[in-house]
N, C-alpha and C positions, 0 to 999 in steps of 0.2 A: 649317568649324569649328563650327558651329551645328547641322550636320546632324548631326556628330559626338557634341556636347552631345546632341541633341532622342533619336536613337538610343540614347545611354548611357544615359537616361531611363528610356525605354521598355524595355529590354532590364532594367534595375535592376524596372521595374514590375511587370515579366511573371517575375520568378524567384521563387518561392512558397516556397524553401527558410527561410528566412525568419520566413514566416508560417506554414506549417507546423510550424518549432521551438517558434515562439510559443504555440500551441496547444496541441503537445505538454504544454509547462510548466503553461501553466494548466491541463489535465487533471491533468496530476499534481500541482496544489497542490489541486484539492479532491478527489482521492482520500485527499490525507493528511487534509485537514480531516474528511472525513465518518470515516474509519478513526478518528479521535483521537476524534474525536467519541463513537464507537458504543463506541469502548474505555476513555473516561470515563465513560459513563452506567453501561454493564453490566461497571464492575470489583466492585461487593459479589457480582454473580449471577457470576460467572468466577472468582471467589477461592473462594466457597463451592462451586461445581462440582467445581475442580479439588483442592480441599481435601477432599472425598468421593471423587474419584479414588483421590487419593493412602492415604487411608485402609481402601478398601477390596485394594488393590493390597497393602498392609502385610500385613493380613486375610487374605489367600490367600495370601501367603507363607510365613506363618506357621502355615498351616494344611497347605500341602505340605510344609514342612519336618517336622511334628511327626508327619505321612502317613508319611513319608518313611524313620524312625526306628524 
């Protein structure tokens, strides 16, 4: 009964599925941290980026369309 226990132990010891998942998890909480992080600092440089995308995209559209004609 004890060899039973002392065996269930060890075999609970040795299975890393576990800590493995464990790992996993904490990997991916500080991927979100760093990602939120870099997407708080550089949201004015990302809105005004993509807010000159946007405007030059207009710009050429506007400029084939009247090409176009």
């Amino acid at each position: 009964m004890i060899r039973k226990f002392l065996a269930s132990i060890r075999s609970a010891a040795s299975d890393r599925k576990g800590v493995t998942a464990a790992e996993y998890a904490i990997l991916a909480v500080g991927v979100v941290i760093i990602v939120g992080s870099a997407v708080t600092l550089f949201a004015p440089q990302l809105t005004g980026a993509f807010s000159n995308i946007g405007v030059q995209i207009s710009t050429q559209q506007a400029s084939v369309t009247t090409a176009a004609r």
